[in-house]
N, C-alpha and C positions, 0 to 999 in steps of 0.2 A: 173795319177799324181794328187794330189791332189791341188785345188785349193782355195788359203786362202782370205777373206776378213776380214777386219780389218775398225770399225766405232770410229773414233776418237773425244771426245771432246763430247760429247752429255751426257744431262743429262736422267740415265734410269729411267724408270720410270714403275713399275709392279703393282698386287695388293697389295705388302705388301712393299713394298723401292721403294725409288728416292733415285740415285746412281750417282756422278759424275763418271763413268766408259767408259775402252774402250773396244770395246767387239772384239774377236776374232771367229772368223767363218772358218770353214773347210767346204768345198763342203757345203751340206745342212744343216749341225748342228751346231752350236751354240755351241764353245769350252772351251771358258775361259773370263771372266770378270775381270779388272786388275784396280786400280786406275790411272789416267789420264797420260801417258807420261811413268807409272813405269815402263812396258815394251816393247823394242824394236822387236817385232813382225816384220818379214819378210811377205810382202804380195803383191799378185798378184793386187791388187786393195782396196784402201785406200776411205772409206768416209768421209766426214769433217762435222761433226755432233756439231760443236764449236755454242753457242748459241742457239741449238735445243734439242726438247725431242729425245728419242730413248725409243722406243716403240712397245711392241708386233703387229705383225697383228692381227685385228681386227676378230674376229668369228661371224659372221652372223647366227644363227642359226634356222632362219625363210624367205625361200625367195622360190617363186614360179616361175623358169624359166620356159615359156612357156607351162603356165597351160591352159589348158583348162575350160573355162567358161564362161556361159553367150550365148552359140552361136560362141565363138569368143577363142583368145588366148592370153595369155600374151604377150608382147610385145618385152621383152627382148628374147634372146635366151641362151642359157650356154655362147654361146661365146661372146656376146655383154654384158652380164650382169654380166660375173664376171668380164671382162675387165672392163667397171665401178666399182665394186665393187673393182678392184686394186688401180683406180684411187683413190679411196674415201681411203683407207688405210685398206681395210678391204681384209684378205689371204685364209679363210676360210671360204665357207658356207655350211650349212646344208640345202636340198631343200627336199621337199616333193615328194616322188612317188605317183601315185597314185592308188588305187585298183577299177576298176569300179565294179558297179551291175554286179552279173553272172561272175565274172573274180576270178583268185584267185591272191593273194600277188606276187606270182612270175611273173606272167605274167606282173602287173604292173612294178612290180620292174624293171625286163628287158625291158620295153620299157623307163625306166627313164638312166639306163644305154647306155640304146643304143642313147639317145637323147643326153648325157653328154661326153662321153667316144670321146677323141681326141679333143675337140672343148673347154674346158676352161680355162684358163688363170693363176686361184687359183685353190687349192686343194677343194676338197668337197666329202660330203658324203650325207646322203641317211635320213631320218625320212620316214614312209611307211604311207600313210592316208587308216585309213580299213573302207571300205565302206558298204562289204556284209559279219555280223559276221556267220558263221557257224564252225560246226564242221574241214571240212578242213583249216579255214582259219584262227583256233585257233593253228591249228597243224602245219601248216607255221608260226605263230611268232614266235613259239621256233626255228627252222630251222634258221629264221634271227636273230634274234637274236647271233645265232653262226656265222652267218657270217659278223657282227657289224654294224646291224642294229639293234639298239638298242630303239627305241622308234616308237612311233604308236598312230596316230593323229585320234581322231572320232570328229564329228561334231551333238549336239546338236540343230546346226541350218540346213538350208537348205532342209527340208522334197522333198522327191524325186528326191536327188539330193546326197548328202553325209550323209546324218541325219541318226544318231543310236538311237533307243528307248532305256528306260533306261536297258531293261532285256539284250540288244547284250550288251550296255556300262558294263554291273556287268559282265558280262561272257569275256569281254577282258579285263578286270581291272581284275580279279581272274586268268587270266592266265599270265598276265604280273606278280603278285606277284610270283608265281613261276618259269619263267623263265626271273627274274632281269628287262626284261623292264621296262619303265618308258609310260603311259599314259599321251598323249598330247592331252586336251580339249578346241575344241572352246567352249565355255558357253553364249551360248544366247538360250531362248526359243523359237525355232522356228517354233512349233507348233500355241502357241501363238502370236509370229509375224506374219503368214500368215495370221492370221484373220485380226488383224490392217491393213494390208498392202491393204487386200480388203475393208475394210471400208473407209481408207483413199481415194482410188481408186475409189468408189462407188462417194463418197462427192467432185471429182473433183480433190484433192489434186492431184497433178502430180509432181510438180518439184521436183527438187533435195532436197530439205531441209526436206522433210517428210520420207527420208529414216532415217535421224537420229529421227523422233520423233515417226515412228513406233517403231525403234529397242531400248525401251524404258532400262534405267538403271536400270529400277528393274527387268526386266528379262534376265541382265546380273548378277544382284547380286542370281537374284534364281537360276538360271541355274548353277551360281557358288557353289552355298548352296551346291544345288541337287549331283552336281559331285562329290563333299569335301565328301554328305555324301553315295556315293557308292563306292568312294575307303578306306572309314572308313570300310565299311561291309567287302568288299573286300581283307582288307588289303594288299593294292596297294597304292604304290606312285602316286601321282599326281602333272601336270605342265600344267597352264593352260594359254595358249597364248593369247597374244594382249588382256590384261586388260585394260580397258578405263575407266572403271564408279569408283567415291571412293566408291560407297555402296559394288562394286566387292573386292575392297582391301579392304572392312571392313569385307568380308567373311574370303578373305587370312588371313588374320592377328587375327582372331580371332581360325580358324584352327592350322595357328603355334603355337598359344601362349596355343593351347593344347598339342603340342609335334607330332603332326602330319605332313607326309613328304608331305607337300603339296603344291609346288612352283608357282611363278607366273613371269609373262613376258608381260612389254607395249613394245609400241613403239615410235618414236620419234613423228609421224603426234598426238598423244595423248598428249604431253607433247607440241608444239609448234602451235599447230591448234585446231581448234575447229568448233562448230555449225553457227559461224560468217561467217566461209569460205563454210562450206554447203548452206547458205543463198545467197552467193554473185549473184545478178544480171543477170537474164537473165538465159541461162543453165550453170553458168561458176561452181553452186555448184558441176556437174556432175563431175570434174576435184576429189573431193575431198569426192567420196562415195566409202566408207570401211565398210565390218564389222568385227570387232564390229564397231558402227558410231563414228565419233565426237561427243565432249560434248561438253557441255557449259563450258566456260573457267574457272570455280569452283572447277571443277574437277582436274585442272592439278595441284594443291597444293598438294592436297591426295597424285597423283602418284609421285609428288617428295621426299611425307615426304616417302611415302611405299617406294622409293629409298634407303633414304637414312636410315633407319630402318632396311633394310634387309625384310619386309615384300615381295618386290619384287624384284629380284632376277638379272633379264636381260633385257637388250633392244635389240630386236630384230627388222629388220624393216618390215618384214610380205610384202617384195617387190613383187609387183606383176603387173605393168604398164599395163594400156590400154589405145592407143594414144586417146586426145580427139574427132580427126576427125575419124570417121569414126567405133572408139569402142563403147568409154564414150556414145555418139550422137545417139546410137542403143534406146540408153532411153527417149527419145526426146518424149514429152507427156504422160510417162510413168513409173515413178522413179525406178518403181521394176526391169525393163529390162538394167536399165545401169550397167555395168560390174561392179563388187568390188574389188576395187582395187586402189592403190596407189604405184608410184615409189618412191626410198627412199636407193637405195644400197650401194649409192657414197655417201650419203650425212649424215650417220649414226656420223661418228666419229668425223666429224666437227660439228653437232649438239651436242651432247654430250661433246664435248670441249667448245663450247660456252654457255653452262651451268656451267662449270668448272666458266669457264670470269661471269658470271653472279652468280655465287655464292649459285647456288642448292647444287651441288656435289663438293667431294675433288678430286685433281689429280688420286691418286690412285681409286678411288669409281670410276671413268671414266673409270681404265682400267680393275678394277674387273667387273663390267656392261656388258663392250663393248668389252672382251678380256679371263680375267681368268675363269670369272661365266660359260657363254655359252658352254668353253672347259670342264670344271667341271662337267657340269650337262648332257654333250652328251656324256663323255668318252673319252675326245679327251685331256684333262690335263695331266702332263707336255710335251708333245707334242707338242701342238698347247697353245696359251693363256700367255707364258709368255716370262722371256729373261733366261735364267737359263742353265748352261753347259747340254749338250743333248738334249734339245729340237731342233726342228726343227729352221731353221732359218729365222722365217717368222719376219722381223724385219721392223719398217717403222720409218725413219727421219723425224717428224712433227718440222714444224715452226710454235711455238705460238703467233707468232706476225705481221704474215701475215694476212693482211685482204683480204677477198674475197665477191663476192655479186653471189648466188645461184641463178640461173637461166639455162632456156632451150637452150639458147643461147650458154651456152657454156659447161653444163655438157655430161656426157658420155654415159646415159641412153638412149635407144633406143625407146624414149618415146618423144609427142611432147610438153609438157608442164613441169613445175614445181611446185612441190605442194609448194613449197617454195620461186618462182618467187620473186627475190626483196629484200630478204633477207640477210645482211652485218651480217657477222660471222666473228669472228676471231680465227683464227687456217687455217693451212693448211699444206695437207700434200705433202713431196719435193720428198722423195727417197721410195721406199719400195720393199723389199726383200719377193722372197719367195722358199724356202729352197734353200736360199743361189742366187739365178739366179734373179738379177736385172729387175724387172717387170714397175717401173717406175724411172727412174734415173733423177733428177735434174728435176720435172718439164715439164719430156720426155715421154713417152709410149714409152721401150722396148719388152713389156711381147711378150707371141705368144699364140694362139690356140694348147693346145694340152702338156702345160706344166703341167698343173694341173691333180690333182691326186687321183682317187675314193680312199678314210681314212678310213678305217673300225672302228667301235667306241665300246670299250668297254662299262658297262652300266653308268650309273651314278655314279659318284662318292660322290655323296651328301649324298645319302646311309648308312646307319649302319649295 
């Protein structure tokens, strides 16, 4: 039997309209959009969205449940961390598998499925991180790729650990051009950072605030060069995650502006933090080590304007928690050894809307960003990403007039601090649907473990 909901009175709001509409839902899809009252819809269940956005779930297309690093593990699990991630308004994320040294793609893949499958709340899918390029493991991206996993994360930082030299980088960028993947680049030099990182160590430096001034910005701008110009050779797409430095967006931007498919993606701790918070007092910097690092708050102009330019593409929050008792504190005398990583799941779309209130971005740039771009660029558009008859009906009731103050005390994240601690945002999200099954109603956690749904993803649609 089918069951209908109907969200009354809310203004929608996608990448391309704001709609006073009422939207009609059947079981999980998103049927028909009507002007306010014009039609008398029979429904199992009415929301009252009267003075509120209505608004896609959010796509998260960067988040690391229970990764392994450092010694240690992320802190969230699939099931604690997309339950946050509902809380936060966001339906959809993409998480990384990973391929260790000596393993092939499959074996990773399957132990990420098996970590996922039954335990998440939101739907989600799969990005593969290729660790050990070879001949088999070239001949497995086509294989996923058919199975929609469409994209494939190397790391230019991290030497004996995830690091590709540039000949494995040119030989999975040549084979992504022919079978549609999309190359997903951390871009820092991390050849070059390991030396820094001993020198700095040699000289005493320890605390937390020298991991942002080893991982210097101009070996985020080279490493970005470097990538731009091997999927040039390669004639491969490229998307390169958690941009931080402006000299990086003056690589992006100077790539598009030759016609070249070459994307980019920050994150929110890049756009509202900085080297002031790595500085704080004592080890409290440890709370706020990432890479790429914090900048100096110079930086966060660039990535606005690159926002709001289209030079960069998405905000993704690259969520990866490690509590500060007893993870962060592994680093204690020793800045290189504390875990990288920052929580960030819950709190993507009310950041991102209190930029809206603050006057970076427009309504719609919020939801292209935080919604349509993400679904677009992984394959998962009109699907996932908007409000639109057939899409799925990952739909979330925000109140733009709710105030709230972001803290450990009462977010979702399985994490003991906040990178955010203290902070009065305005936006918050009430109700939020995901295909069609009430996951936070009013305010409430209904979702459950084991609703959510492995999404196989076409390639990119940014593509020509």
């Amino acid at each position: 039997m089918t069951k209908r909901t109907v969200i009354r009175g809310g203004l929608v709001i996608t990448a391309s309209d704001e709609i006073h509409a009422d939207v009609l839902i059947e079981d999980s899809r998103i049927v028909a959009l009507a002007a306010p009252g014009s039609q008398h819809w029979s429904a199992d269940r009415t929301v009252d969205a009267t003075g509120k956005y209505v608004i896609p779930g959010g796509v998260d297309a960067h988040t690391h449940m229970e990764l392994p690093f450092g010694g240690t593990f992320a802190s969230d699990t699939f099931e604690t961390g997309t339950r946050a991630a509902a809380w936060g308004g966001t339906t959809t994320i993409v998480d990384f598998a990973v391929q260790s040294v000596g393993s092939t793609l499959r074996e990773g893949l399957d132990t990420w499925h098996a970590k996922a499958e039954g335990n998440c709340a939101i739907d989600y899918a799969f990005h593969m991180i290729v660790s050990d390029v070879n001949e088999e493991t070239l001949k497995e991206m086509d294989l996923l790729v058919e199975e929609g996993v469409t994209s494939f994360k190397q790391f230019m930082a991290y030497p004996g650990v995830f690091y590709s030299d540039d000949g494995q980088i040119l030989r999975a960028m040549q084979r992504s051009a022919r079978n549609g993947g999309l190359i997903m680049m951390h871009a820092e030099n991390g050849i070059a950072i390991d030396v820094l990182v001993e020198q700095a160590l040699a000289r005493g430096e320890t605390d937390p605030r020298y991991h942002g001034e080893v991982r210097k910005a101009l070996l985020e701008a080279e490493a970005t060069h470097r990538a731009i110009k091997l999927a040039q050779v390669a004639g491969a797409p490229l998307y390169v995650v958690h941009v931080s430095a402006a000299e990086a967006v003056a690589e992006l931007a100077r790539a598009r502006d030759e016609g070249l498919d070459v994307f980019g993606e920050t994150c929110p701790q890049y756009l509202f933090l900085s080297t002031d918070n790595l500085a704080e007092p004592g080890f409290e910097g440890a709370k706020y080590v990432c890479s790429t690092p914090l900048r100096p708050k110079e930086h966060q102009a660039r990535l606005w304007q690159g926002l709001r330019t289209n030079d960069l593409q998405v905000v993704s929050t690259d969520h990866c928690p490690f509590c500060f008792t007893g993870q962060k504190e592994l680093g204690r005398g020793d800045f290189s050894k504390i875990p990288n990583g920052l929580p960030g799941v819950e709190n993507r779309m009310d950041l991102l809307h209190q930029a809206v209130v603050d006057g970076h971005i427009s309504r719609r740039r919020w939801i292209e960003i935080a919604c349509a771009a993400p679904a677009r660029m992984f394959g998962l558009y009109p699907k996932k990403g908007t409000i639109t008859p057939g899409a799925d009906a990952d739909v979330v009731v925000y109140d733009p007039h709710a105030e709230q103050v972001l803290s450990a005390g009462t977010h979702h994240m399985n994490v003991d601090y906040s990178a955010y601690e203290g902070r009065r945002v305005t936006g918050r999200v009430e109700t939020v649907l995901s295909r069609g099954e009430l996951v936070v109603d009013r305010r409430k956690y209904t979702g459950r473990a084991g609703h959510g749904v492995f999404t196989p993803r076409s390639t990119c649609q940014y593509l020509t």
